[in-house]
Structures are given as structure tokens and as C-alpha cells.
C-alpha positions in Angstrom: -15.3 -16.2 0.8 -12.8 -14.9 -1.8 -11.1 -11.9 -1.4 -12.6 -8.2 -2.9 -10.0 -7.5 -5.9 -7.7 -4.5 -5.1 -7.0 -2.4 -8.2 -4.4 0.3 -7.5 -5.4 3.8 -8.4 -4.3 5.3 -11.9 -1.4 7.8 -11.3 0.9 9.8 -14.3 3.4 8.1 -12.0 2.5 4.7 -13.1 3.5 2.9 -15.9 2.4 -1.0 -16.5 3.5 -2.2 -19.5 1.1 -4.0 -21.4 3.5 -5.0 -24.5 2.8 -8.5 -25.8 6.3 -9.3 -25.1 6.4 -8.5 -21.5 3.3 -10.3 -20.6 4.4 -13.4 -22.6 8.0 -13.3 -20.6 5.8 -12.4 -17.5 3.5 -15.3 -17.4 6.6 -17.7 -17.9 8.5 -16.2 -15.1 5.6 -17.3 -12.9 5.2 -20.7 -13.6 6.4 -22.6 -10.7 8.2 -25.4 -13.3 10.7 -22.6 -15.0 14.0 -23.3 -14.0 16.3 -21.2 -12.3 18.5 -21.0 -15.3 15.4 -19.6 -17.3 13.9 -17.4 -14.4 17.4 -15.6 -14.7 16.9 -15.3 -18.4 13.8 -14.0 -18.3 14.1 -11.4 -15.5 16.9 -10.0 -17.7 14.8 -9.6 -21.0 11.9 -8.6 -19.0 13.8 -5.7 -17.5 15.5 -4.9 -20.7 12.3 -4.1 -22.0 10.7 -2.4 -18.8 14.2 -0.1 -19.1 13.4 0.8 -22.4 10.0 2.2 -21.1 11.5 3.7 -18.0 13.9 5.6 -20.1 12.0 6.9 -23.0 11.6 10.9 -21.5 15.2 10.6 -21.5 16.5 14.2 -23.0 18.6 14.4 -26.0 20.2 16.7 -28.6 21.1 16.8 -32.3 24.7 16.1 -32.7 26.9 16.3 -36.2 28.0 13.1 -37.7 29.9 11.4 -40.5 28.3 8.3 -42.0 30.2 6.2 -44.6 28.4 8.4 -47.0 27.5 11.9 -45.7 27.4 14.0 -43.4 24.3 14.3 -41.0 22.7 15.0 -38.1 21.5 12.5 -35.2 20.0 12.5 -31.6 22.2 11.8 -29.0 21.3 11.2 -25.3 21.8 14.9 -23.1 21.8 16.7 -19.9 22.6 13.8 -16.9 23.6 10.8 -16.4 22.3 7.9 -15.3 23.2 5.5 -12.1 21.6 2.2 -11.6 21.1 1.6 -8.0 19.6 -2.7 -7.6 18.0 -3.2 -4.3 20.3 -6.8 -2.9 19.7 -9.2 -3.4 17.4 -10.0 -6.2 17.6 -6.5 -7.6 21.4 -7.6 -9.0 19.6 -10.0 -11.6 18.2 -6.7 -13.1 21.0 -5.5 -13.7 22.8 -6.7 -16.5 19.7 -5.7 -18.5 19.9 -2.2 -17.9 23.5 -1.9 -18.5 22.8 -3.7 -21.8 21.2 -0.5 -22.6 23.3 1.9 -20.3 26.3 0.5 -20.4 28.2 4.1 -19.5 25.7 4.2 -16.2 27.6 4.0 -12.3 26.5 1.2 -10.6 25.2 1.7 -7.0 23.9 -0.8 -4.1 21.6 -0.9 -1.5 21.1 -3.7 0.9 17.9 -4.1 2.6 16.3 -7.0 4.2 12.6 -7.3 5.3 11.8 -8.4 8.9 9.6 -11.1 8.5 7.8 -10.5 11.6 7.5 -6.7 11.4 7.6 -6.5 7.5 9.9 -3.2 8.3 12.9 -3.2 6.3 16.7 -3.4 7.7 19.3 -1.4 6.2 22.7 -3.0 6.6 24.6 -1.9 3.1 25.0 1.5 0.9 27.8 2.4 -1.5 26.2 4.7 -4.2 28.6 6.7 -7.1 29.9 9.8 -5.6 28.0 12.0 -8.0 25.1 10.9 -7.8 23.5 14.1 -7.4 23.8 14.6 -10.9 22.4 11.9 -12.1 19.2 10.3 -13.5 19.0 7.4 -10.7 17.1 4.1 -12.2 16.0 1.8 -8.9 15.6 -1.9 -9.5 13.7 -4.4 -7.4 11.5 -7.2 -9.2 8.8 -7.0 -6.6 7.2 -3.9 -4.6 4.9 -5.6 -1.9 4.6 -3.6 1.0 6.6 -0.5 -0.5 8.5 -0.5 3.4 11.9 -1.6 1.6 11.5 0.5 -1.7 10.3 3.5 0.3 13.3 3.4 2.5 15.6 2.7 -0.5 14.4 6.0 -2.0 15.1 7.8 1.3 18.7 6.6 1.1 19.2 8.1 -2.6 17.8 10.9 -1.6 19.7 11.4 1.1 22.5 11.3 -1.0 21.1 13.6 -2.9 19.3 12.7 -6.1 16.4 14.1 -7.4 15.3 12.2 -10.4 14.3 8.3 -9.1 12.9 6.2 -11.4 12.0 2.0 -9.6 11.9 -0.3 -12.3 9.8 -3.8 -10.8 8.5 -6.5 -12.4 5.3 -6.8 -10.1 4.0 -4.9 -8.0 1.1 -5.0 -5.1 -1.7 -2.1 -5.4 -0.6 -1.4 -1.0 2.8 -1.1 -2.4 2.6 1.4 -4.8 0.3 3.6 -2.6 3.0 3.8 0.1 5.7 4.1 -2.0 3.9 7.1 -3.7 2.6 8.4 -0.3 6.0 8.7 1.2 7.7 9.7 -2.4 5.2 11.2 -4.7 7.8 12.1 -7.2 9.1 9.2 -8.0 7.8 7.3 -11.3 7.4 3.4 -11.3 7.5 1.1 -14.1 6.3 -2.8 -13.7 5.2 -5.5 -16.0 2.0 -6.4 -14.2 -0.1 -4.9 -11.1 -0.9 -8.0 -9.8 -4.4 -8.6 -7.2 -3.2 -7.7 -3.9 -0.7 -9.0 -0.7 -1.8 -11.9 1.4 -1.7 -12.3 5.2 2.5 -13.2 5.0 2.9 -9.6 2.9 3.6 -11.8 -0.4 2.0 -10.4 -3.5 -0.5 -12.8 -5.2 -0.3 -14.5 -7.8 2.9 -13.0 -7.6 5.7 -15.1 -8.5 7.4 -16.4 -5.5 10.5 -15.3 -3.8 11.9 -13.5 -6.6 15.8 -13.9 -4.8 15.7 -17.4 -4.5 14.5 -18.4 -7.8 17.2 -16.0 -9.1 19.7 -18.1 -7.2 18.8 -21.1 -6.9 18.3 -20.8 -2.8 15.1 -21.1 -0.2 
């Protein structure tokens, strides 16, 4: 009997990003025949373009400037900064695509690692900028399944204390967005696709495989 179709339910705190673009990237990124070399590519231009979305509320100010031919006014980004915290492993081959954007953001870590046989995640590195209170904190990890690691991630930052979290995915499972949200209602998500649901192993399906080792090159 196939499986009823989970749809996750709408939130202001969602954001899938239905741009040509990202679904064409997208559906490449899941083909099981795309090379490692190519999966890397792709998870960088996919998140370049997910970071552009994430970061469009972004405040700025006019500033006074001096073309080559007059002076003028422009908008310039304001108020705080940003830190880019990747979830290891596979959240470091997002990287590089939001610092093409942000290239003045701090750079945080987080290592988590899911039990496979209680799907709870396991802590086992931190080192996060010093001020990162004050900043505008950007999450990456290309899949939320269960939400256990991305949850805990949160808590971490938090701890820390930020208060603006943003988690930039690629996919994401309807079960993980609820218990990410359920735990941390304030923090705003942006993926590519919600995809159908997680099967009995906690993977999401379609999904697109172990996001890590097709990043790497590992299994």
C-alpha cells in the first residue's frame, strides 16, 4: 500500500524556494549518476541562491558615495553582523557559498552526529565567534530529517547567546520542520524542496542520499 503523502504545514517561518534555478540544480543534485565533483558544485550554487533568499530582510541604510561621475546616495547593509555557523560534516560544503555573498561573516562550527540506532544527536565539537551575540547567525545543513540534530544545534547558539537564527537546507522532511519549529518557534528556515516524508531508517524520501558522503566522496 503506498504511503499517505505528508505535506508540512504552511508557517511565515517557512520559506521553499520555488525559483526555476533552484529546482533545476535541485533535481540534478539527486540523480544518483552526478558525480561527486558536480554534487559539490551544485550544493554551492544551490546555497548561494537559497542565501540570497535567507538574507533578503537583511537591514540597510543610505550611505554617501562618489561614483566616477557624481556624487550619490546608495544602500548599504546595517545594524548586525552576520556568523555562518555549518553543521560538520556536510554543512562545510555550504559554506563557501555563503561567504561568496558574506565574505566579512565569522565562521562558526558545530559537530553533531546522529545515533543511528536512537536517531538522537551527539554533540562532540563547538567553537562559535566570541560575539556572536551580536550577530545575525545563518545555520547550514543540506538536510533537516528528524530536526533532533538541527534542534540541538540551535540550542547550542542559543546558548551562546544569539537571538536571530536563520537554517539554510536544501531539503527538508515535513517531521523535521515541525520539531525544529516546536522546540524553536523563532527561528526561520529556508530549503529548496519540502520533500514527501522520512522512511523507517529516518532518511528523507526522495531525498537525495547521504548528503556527506556524496560531498566527499565517502560511504
Amino acid at each position: 500500500m503506498a504511503q499517505a503523502e505528508k505535506v508540512a504545514a504552511p508557517t511565515p517561518r517557512l520559506t521553499e524556494v520555488t525559483h526555476p534555478l533552484v529546482r533545476h540544480k535541485l533535481g540534478l543534485l539527486r540523480d544518483v549518476t552526478t558525480t561527486t565533483q558536480m554534487f559539490r558544485q551544485l550544493v554551492n550554487e544551490l546555497t548561494l541562491l537559497l542565501t540570497y533568499e535567507a538574507t533578503k530582510d537583511l537591514a540597510d541604510e543610505e550611505v554617501e558615495i562618489e561614483t566616477p561621475l557624481e556624487h550619490t546616495s546608495a544602500r548599504r547593509i546595517s545594524g548586525k553582523k552576520v556568523a555562518v555557523c555549518p553543521i560538520l560534516r556536510a554543512g562545510v560544503g555550504m559554506l563557501d557559498g555563503v561567504l561568496s555573498l558574506v565574505p566579512g561573516a565569522r565562521v562558526g562550527f558545530i559537530g553533531l552526529y546522529r545515533n543511528e540506532e536512537t536517531l538522537q544527536p551527539v554533540e562532540y565539537y563547538v567553537k562559535l565567534p566570541g560575539d556572536i551575540a551580536d550577530r545575525d547567525v545563518l545555520l547550514l545543513d543540506p538536510m533537516l530529517a528528524t530536526g533532533n540534530s538541527t534542534a540541538a544545534a540551535v540550542e547550542t547558539v542559543k546558548r551562546a547567546g544569539a537571538t536571530s537564527i536563520r537554517l539554510i537546507a536544501l531539503i527538508a522532511a515535513p517531521e523535521g520542520i515541525e520539531r525544529l519549529h516546536r522546540d524553536h518557534p523563532d527561528v526561520s528556515v529556508v530549503v529548496a524542496s519540502v520533500d514527501r516524508q522520512l522512511n523507517e531508517k529516518g532518511y528523507i524520501v526522495p531525498g537525495l542520499g547521504d548528503a556527506g558522503d556524496r560531498l566527499y566522496g565517502t560511504k
